[in-house]
N, C-alpha and C positions, 0 to 999 in steps of 0.2 A: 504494500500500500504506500501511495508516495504522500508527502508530506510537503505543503507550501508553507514556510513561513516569512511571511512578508511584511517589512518594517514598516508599519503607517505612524504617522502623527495625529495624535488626538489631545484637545488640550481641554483640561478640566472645564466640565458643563459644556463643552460644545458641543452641537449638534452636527450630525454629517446625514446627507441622505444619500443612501450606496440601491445601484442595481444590480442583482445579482442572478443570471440565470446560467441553467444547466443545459446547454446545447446539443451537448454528448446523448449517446443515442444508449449507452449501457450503463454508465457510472453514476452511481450516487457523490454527494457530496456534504460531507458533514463540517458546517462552519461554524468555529467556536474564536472567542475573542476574549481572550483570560480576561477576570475582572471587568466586563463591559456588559450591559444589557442589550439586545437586538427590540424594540418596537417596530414590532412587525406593522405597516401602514394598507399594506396591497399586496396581493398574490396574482397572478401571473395575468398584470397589468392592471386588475381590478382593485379599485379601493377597499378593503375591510370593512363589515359595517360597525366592527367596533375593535381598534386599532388595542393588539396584544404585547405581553412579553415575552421573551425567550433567549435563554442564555446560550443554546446553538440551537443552529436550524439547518435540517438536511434538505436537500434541493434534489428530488431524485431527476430521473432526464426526461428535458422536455418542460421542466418547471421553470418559471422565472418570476 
């Protein structure tokens, strides 16, 4: 299983709003951000109708 870990900057109380989809036609993706909470806003393109938490979020394929 490969492993990305990649240096972002985040600076306390900021807000970042990230897109994230899974293109691949087989692999799951399980993304975790030590210490940070994900507010999940919209699933695959669609607004939420009641915006959640979540400390990772698997993206299987085909999800965005």
């Amino acid at each position: 299983m490969a492993k990305s870990i990649p240096d972002i900057s985040i600076q306390p109380g900021e807000t970042q709003l990230w897109r994230l989809a899974n293109i691949g036609s087989e692999t799951f993706y399980d993304i975790v951000l030590p210490d940070h909470i994900f507010h999940v806003v919209a699933e695959d393109g669609m607004p939420v109708g009641r915006v959640w938490d979540a400390g990772q979020l698997l993206l299987p394929s085909g999800k965005r």
